[in-house]
C-alpha atoms as one frame of an Amber mdcrd trajectory, in Angstrom:
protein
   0.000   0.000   0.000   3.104   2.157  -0.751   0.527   4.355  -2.764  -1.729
   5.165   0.011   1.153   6.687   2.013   2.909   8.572  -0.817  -0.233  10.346
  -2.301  -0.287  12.560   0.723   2.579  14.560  -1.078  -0.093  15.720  -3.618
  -1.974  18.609  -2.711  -5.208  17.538  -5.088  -5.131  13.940  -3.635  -5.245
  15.360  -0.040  -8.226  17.834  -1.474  -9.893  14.471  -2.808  -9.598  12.589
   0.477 -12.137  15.589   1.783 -14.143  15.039  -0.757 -14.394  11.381  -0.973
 -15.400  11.485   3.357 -17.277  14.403   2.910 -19.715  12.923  -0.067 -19.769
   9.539   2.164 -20.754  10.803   5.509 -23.140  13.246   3.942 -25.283  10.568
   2.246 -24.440   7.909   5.414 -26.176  10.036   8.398 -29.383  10.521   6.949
 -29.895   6.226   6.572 -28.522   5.649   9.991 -32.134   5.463  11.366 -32.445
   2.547   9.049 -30.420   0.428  11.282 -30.176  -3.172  10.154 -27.891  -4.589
  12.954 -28.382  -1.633  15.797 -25.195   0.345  16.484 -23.167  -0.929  13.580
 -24.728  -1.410  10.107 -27.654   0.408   8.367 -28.465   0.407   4.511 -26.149
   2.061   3.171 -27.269   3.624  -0.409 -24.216   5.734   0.095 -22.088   2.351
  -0.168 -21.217   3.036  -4.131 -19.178   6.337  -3.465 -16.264   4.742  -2.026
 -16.431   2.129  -4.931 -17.002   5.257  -7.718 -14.335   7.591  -6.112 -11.980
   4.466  -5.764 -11.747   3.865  -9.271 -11.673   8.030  -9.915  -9.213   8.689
  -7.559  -7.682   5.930  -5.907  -5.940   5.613  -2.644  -7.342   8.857  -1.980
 -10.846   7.504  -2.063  -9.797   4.536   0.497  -8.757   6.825   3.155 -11.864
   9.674   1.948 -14.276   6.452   2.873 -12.330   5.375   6.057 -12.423   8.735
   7.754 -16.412   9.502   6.023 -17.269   6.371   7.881 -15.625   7.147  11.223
 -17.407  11.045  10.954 -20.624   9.257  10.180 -19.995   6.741  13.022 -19.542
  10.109  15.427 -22.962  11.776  13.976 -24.730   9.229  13.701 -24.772   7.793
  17.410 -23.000   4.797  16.673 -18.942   5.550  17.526 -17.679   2.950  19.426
 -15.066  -0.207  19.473 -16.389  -1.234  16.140 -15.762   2.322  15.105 -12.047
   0.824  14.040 -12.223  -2.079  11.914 -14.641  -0.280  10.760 -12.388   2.183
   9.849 -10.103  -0.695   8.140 -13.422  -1.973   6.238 -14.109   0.649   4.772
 -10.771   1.949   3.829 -10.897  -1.696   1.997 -14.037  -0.901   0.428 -12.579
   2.167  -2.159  -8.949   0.586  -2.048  -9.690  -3.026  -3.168 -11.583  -1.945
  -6.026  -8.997   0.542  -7.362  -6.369  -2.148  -6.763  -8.030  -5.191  -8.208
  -9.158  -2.613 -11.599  -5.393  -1.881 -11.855  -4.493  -5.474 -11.702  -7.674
  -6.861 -14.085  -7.668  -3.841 -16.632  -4.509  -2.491 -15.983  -4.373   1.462
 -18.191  -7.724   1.226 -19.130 -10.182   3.758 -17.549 -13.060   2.784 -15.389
 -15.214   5.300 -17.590 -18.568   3.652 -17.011 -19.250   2.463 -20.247 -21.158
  -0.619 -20.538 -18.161  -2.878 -21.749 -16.598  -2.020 -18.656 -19.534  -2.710
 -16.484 -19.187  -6.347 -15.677 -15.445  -5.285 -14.385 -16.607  -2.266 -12.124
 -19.192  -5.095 -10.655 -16.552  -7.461 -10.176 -14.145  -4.745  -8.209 -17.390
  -3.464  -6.398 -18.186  -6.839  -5.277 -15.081  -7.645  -4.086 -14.538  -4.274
  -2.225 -17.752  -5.320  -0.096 -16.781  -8.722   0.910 -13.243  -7.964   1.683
 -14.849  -5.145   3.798 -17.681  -7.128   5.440 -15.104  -9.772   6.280 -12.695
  -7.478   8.199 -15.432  -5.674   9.621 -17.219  -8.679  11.105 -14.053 -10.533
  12.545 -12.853  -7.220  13.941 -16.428  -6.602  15.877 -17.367 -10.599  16.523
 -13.457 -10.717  18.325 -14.409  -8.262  20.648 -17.890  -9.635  21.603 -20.007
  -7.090  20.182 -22.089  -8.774  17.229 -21.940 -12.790  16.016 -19.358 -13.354
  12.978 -22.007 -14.258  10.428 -24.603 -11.755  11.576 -22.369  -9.025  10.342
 -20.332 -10.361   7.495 -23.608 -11.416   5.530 -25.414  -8.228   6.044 -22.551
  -5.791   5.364 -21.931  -8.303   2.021 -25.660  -8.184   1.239 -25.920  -4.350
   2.084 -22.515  -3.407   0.350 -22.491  -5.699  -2.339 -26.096  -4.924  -3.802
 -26.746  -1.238  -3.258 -23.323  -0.449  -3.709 -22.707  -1.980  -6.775 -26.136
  -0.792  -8.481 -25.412   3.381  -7.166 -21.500   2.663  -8.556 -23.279   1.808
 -12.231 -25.278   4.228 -12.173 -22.894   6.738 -10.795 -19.840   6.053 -12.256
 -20.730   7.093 -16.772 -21.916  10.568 -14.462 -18.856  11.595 -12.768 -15.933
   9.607 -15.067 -16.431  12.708 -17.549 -16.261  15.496 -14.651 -12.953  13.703
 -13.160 -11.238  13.520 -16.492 -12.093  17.277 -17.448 -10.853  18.644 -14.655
  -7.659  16.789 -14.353  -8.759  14.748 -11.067  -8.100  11.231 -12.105  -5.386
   9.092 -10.205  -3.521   8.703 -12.827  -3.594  12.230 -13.530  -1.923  13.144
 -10.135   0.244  10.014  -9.080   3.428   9.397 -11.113   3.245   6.198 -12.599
   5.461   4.458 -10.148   3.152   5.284  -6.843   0.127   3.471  -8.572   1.190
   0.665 -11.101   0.897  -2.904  -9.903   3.892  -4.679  -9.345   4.388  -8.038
 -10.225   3.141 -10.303  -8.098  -0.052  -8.628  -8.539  -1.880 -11.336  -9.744
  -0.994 -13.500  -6.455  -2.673 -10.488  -4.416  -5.791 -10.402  -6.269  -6.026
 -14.159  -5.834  -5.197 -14.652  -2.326  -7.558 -11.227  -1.598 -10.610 -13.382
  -3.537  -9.504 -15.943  -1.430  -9.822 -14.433   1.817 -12.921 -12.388   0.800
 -14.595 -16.244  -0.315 -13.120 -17.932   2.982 -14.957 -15.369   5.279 -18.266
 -15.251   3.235 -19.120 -18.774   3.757 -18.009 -19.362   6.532 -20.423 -16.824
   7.813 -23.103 -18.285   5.513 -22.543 -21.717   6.137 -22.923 -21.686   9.898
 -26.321 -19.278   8.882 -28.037 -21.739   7.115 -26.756 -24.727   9.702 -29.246
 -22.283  12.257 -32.102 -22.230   9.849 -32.002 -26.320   8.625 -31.399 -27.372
  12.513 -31.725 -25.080  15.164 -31.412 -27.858  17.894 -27.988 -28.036  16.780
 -25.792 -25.978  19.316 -23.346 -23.806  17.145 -20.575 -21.312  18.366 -22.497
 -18.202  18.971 -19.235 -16.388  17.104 -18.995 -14.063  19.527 -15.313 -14.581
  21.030 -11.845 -14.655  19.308 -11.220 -18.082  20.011 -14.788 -19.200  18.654
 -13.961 -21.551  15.662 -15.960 -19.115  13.347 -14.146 -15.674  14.303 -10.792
 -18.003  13.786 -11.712 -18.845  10.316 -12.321 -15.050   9.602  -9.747 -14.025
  11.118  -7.410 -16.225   8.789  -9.574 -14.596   6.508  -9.265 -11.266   7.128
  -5.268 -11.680   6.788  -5.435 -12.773   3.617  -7.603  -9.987   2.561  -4.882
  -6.967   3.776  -1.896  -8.936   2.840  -4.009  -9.602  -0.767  -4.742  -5.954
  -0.949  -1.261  -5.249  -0.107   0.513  -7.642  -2.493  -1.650  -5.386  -5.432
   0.002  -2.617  -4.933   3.512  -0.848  -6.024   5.656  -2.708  -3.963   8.420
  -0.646  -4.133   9.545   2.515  -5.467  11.134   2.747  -9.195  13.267   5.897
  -8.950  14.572   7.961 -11.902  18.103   7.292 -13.004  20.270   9.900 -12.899
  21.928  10.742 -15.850  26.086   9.491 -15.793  28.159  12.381 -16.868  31.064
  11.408 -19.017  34.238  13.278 -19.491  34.818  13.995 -23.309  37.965  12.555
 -24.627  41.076  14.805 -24.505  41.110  16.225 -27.781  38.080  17.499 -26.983
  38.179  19.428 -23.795  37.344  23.156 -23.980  40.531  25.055 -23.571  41.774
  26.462 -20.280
């Protein structure tokens, strides 16, 4: 993530970061009435402007959505311990996308266009799972909410009202990034935001994680609803079998993310100055 820490040297980037958490927590207080697990997830049609403004802007989106959901968390009556991997999650949910389109699509733009479309839902989908995953293990470790309580409604919530506003916002605001200069790839040099090579390995092992996590959640979900007699870890402790599983999962979805980025920094050279043969020295 060598990217998200060197586009803080950019003036516009930081200027996008304000605008990315502004937009987010703007549209986010309103819904947090409609509270689907109290004190920690509400539906969220905000969800797609981390995923738009991820692909616009990139790593300044991921930190725009992680500090737009902490200031909505503060509003909206529901800061608290969960207030931090929430943080993480949602930092996830603009960075993964941006990542994964670098790594899938490589220079093309995410312009909205409907060849592009099935891409921006595969990013968007895997920005909400990587985000419900963290989220969940992060908030079912400390005791607050069980594992697959959270990480199927923040996938549900994320994944399908975030993916539909991203479509239908992205064709809108593609054209008003590019005209004004405000694309990643505008700012960045090329070196803070190409993916290195061992890209590929990242996006796989960040699928990975993201799959792991969902059904594990799922699959002890639907074990409650075909036998209820049966007596299943609540998911509520660190050391629940459940919350281990995401948690294995939730490290593969960072180090994943991670392992998509620039790894390392590709400097100039700087140019070798040569001494011209004798014959040809200016004279003294």
């Amino acid at each position: 993530m060598r990217d998200a820490i060197s586009m803080w040297r950019h003036t516009k980037m930081v200027v996008l970061v304000a605008v990315t958490g502004a937009a987010y927590a703007a549209i986010m207080i309103p819904f947090k009435i409609a509270t689907i697990v109290p004190g920690f997830t509400e539906i969220r049609p905000g969800a797609g402007i981390p995923v738009v403004c991820g692909l616009l802007f990139g790593p300044a989106a991921a930190w725009g959505a992680a500090f737009g959901n902490l200031v909505g968390d503060i509003f909206g009556g529901m800061f608290g311990p969960g207030s931090l991997p929430g943080f993480i999650g949602n930092f996830l949910l603009a960075y993964v996308p941006y990542r994964m389109w670098r790594v899938l699509r490589g220079d093309r733009q995410a312009d909205g266009s409907a060849r592009e479309l099935p891409w921006v839902v595969i990013c968007a989908v895997a920005g909400a799972l990587c985000c419900a995953v963290v989220i969940a293990f992060g908030v079912a470790a400390m005791g607050l909410v069980p594992y697959r309580v959270l990480v199927l409604a923040i996938s549900a919530n994320n994944g399908v009202i975030g993916t539909v506003v991203a479509a239908i916002l992205l064709p809108i605001l593609y054209p008003l990034a590019r005209s004004f200069g405000l694309l990643y790839t505008d700012i960045l040099e090329p070196n803070e935001f190409v993916a290195g090579r061992i890209a590929w390995a990242g996006m796989v092992l960040t699928w990975v994680g993201a799959g792991v996590g969902l059904l594990t959640g799922a699959s002890v979900a639907l074990v409650d609803c075909i036998s209820p007699a049966m007596e299943v870890a609540p998911g509520l402790a660190i050391f629940s079998p459940q919350v281990m599983v995401g948690g294995g999962a939730a490290i593969a979805v960072l180090v994943g993310a991670v392992l998509m980025g620039p790894l390392s920094a590709s400097l100039p050279e700087e140019p070798i100055e040569t001494q011209p043969p004798p014959g040809e020295r200016d004279p003294q």
